[in-house]
N, C-alpha and C positions, 0 to 999 in steps of 0.2 A: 504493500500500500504506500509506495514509496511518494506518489506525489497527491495521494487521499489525505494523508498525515502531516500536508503542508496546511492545511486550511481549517483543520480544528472545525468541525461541524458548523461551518460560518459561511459553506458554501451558498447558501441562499439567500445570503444578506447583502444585495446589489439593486443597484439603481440597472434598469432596463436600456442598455444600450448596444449596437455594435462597433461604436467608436475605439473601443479598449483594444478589440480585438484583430479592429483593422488597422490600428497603428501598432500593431506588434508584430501583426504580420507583414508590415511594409515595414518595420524594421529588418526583421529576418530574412528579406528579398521576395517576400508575397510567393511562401512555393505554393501556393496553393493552385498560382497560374499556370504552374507547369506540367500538369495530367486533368484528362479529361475527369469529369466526375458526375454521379448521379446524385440528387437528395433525396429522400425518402422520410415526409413527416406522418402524420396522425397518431389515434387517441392507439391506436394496437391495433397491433398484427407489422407493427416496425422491421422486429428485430427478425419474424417468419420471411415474412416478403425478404429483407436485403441476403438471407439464406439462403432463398431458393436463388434470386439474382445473380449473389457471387458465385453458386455453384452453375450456374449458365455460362458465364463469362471464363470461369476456368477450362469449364470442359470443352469451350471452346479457344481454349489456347492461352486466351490471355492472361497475364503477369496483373493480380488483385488486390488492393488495397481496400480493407473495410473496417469502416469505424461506427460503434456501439455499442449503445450504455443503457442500463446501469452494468456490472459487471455483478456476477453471480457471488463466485468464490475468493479470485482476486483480480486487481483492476488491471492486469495485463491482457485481460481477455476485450478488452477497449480496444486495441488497436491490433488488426491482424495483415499480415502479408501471406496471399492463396488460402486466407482462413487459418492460418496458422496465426496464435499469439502469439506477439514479441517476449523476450525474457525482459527478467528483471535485470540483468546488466544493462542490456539496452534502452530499458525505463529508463533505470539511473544515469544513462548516459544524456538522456534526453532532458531530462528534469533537470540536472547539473544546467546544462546548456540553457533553458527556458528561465530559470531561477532569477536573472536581472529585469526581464523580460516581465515575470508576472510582480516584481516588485515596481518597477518602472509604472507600468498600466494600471496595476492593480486589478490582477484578473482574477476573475472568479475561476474555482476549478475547472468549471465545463469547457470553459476560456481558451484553461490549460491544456487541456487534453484534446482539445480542437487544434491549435499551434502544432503540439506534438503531432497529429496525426498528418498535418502536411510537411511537414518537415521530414515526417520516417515513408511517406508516401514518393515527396520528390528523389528522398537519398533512394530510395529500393526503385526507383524509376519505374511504377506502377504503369499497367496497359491504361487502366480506369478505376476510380475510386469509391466506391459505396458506401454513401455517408449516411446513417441515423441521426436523422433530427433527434434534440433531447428536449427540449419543450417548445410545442407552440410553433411559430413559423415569422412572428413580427422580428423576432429582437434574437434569435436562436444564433449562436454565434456560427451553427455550420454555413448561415448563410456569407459569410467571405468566401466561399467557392463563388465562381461562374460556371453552372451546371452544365452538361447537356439536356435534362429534362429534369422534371421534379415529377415528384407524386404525394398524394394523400390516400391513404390508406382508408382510414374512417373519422368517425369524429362523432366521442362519445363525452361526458362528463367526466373530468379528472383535471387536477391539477390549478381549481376552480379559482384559486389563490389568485393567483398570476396570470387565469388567461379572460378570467370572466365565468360566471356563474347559471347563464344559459348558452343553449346549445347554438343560437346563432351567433353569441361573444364568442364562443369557442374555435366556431368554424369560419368567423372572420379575422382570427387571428391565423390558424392554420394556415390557411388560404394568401395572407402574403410570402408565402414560398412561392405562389404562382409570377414568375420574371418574366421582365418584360420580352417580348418575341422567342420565347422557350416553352417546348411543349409541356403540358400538365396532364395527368394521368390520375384520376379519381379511381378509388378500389370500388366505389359504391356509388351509387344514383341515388341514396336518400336526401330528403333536405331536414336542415337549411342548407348543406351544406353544397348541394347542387345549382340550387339559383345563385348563391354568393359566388362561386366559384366561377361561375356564366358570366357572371358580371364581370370582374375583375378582369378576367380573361379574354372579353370581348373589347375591355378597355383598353389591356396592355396587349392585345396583338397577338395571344398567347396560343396558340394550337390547344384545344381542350378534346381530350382521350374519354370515356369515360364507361364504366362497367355497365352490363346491360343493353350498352346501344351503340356502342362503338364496338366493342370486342363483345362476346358472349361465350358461354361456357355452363356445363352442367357437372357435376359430382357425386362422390357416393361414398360412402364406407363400410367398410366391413371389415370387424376389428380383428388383427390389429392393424389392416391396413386401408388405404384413404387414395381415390384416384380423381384426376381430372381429364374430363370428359369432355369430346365435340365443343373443344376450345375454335372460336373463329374469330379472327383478326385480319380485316383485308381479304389480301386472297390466300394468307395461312388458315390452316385447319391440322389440329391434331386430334384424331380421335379417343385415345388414350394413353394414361400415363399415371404410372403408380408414385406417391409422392411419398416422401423421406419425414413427414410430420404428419402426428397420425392426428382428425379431424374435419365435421365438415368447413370450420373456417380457415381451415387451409386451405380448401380448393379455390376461395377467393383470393387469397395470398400469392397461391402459385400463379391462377390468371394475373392478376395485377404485375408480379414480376416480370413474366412469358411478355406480355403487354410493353412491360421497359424496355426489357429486351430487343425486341422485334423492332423496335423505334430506332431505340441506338444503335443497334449493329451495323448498318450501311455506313454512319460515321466512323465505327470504330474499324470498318475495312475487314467484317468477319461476315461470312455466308450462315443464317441459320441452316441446322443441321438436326434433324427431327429426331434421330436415333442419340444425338447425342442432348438435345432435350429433353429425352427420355429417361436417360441416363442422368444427368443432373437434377431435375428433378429428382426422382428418386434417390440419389443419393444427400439431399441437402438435408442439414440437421441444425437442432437448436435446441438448445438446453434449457430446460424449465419450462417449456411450453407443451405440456400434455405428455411429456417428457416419461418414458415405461421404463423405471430404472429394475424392474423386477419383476418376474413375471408369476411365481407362486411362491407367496399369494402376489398378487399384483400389486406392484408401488408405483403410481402415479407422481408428479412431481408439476403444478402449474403453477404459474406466477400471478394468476387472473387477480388483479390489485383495486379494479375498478367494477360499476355497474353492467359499466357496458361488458368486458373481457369475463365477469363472471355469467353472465349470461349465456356467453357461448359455449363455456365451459360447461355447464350445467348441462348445456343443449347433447354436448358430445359426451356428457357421463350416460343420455340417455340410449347411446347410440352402443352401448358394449351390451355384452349378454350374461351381466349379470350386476348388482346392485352393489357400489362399493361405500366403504365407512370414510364420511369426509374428515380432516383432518383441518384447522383452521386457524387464524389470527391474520392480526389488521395493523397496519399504523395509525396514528390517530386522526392523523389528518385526512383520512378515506371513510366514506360513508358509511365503517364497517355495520352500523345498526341495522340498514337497509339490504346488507348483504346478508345478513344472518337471514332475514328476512326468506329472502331467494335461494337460499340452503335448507329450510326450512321445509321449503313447498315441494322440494327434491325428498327428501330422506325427516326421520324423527328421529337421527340418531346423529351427535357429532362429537367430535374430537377437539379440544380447544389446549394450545401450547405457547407458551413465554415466548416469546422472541427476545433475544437477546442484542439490541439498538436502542439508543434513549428514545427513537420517535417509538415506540411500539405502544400499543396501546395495552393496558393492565389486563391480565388475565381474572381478576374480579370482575372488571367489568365486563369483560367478556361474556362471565359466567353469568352475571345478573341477565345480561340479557337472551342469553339462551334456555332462560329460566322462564323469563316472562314473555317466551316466545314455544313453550310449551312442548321441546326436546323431550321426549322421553325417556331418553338416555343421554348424560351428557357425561365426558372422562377427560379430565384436566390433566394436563403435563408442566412440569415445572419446568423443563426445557427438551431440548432435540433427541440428547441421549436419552432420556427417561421414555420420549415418547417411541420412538423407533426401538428401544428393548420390549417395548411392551403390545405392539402392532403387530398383531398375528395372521389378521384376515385384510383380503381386497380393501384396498385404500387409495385415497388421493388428498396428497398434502397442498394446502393452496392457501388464497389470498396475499401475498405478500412476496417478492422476491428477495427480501431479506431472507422471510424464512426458508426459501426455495433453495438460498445460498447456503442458509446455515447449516441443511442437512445434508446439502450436496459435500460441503467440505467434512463434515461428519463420515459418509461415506467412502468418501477417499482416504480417509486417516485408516477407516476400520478396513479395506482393503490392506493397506502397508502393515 
């Protein structure tokens, strides 16, 4: 946690700008202008989408740079070359180097790790870079790239602090990722986020892509595997293709990617390659998102953090064939009352554990309100190891990608 550990949990105490970030990086020589790159913002399905993307892009040939956050277990997982994380020497080498830089500006972590990620992108001379927005799309510092194309995935409630409290403040912040005469790519047709996005786009001259009526595509599941089906875009058509994350909201993820894909490639001087589509797809992975780290009994592993991503979660618990025991907590600044809610209406049986983060929310209250939401069984853990010693049947640990982390590094230790 080499450059997490500069900033003492004070990363979100900043005035809303990209002046910091663009005077640091025209201090640096602006690498940012030096590889093409894609953005990729909304509320989830970020970090699926930019998965199946880079594994498009590598299998067909080209040298990857991708950057996204938050990071699970430890924060070198932020910055990857072919999807590989960088080590911690090379953290350290980068952070040393950055060090005047975020004292100069006064950068917020995200800041930092944005700098970093063009500077280790220009040195490894990346083909194209796939960058995860981290919040929002007005003030998000990935915007110092000059894209080839942007996208919005979806736009649900989160994050409500900073971006706005309804869903068309949300989706009018998103939405200035949309640059001027550069194409946009919506994952979804719903509004508000479809008429704002109309608008802007027809202002700024913007090529606007969008699911449903530009590209179309059908899906399916069948656990534990998840396919996308009579994908059409133009005059591509794939009829199918077995995908690397298991899910019906993957199949929207993989189109939206395929989608990027397909746009950028003539820029990037690469022929799609259907069999090798198929193959990348199917091989793209992501940690913490529906994530089968066990198969008897079955251990589940999702980060669904928000209303929206639990939803969908829920939606794919209904899609296995058989009923698993949830496992839960929240940080505090997440609607978690309302999510208990939606857990609720799935199962009358829950699992509730410590998260070990100051943002976490108390596992008293937890339990008050699993009480007053009429859980008929409810089993408390006072942390990761207590709970996983004692998890004997089908399960899925979720809400929080702290906790998603905490057990993940949990498991790796009991592996060695």
């Amino acid at each position: 946690m080499l450059l997490w550990n500069l900033f003492k949990g004070l990363e979100l105490n900043f005035t809303p700008t990209l002046e910091r970030i663009k005077k640091a990086c025209q201090e640096a020589g602006n690498p940012q202008d030096t590889y093409p790159s894609v953005i990729v913002g909304g509320t989830n399905g970020k970090g699926s989408t930019t998965a199946f993307l880079e594994s498009l892009y590598r299998h067909h040939g080209l040298k990857t740079g991708r950057f996204v956050s938050p990071h699970l277990v430890d924060e070198t997982e932020r910055w990857r070359i072919n999807n590989v994380p960088i080590d911690e020497k090379t953290l350290q080498r980068y952070v040393e180097r950055i060090k005047p830089l975020i004292e100069k500006y006064k950068l917020t972590y995200f800041e930092s790790a944005v700098l970093i990620a063009t500077l280790l992108f220009k040195e490894n001379k990346v083909d194209i870079a796939i960058i995860e927005a981290g919040l929002g799309g007005r003030w998000d510092a990935t915007k110092v790239h000059k894209p080839l194309l942007t996208a919005i995935t979806n736009v649900g409630l989160d994050h409500t602090k900073w971006l706005g409290s309804t869903l068309e403040e949300i989706a009018d912040d998103k939405t200035e990722l949309i640059y001027p005469q550069t194409p946009i790519v919506l994952g979804e047709d719903n509004e508000p986020l479809l008429s704002i996005a109309l608008k802007k786009a027809n202002k700024r001259n913007s090529p606007l892509y969008v699911a449903n009526k530009d590209f179309t595509y059908q899906g399916a599941v069948d656990f534990p595997n998840t396919y996308l089906r009579n994908y059409n875009f133009e005059d591509f058509h794939l009829e199918e293709a077995k995908l690397g994350i298991y899910g019906l909201k993957q199949v929207q993820n993989a189109a939206l990617a395929l989608t990027i894909f397909l746009l950028t490639a003539p820029k990037l001087g690469i022929k799609p390659d259907k069999e090798k589509i198929k193959t990348a797809l199917a091989n793209a992975r992501w940690e913490g998102r529906f994530e089968i780290v066990r198969e008897n009994p079955l251990l589940i592993l999702d980060g669904a953090h928000n209303l929206h991503a639990l939803k969908r979660t829920l939606e794919d618990l209904k899609t296995l064939n058989r009923k698993v025991f949830v496992v839960y907590s929240s940080m505090r600044d997440k609607d978690w009352p309302t999510q208990m809610e939606l857990i609720r209406k799935y199962t009358d049986r829950i699992g509730l554990v410590k998260v070990n983060y100051h943002r976490a929310e108390s596992l008293e209250n937890l339990f008050t309100r699993a009480v007053e939401l009429k859980f008929k069984e409810i089993k408390t853990y006072p942390g990761v190891k207590e709970m996983l010693e004692n998890l004997s049947e089908d399960s899925i640990i979720l809400g929080s990608l702290f906790l998603v982390g905490e057990v993940k590094k949990f498991l790796k230790e009991e592996i060695r």
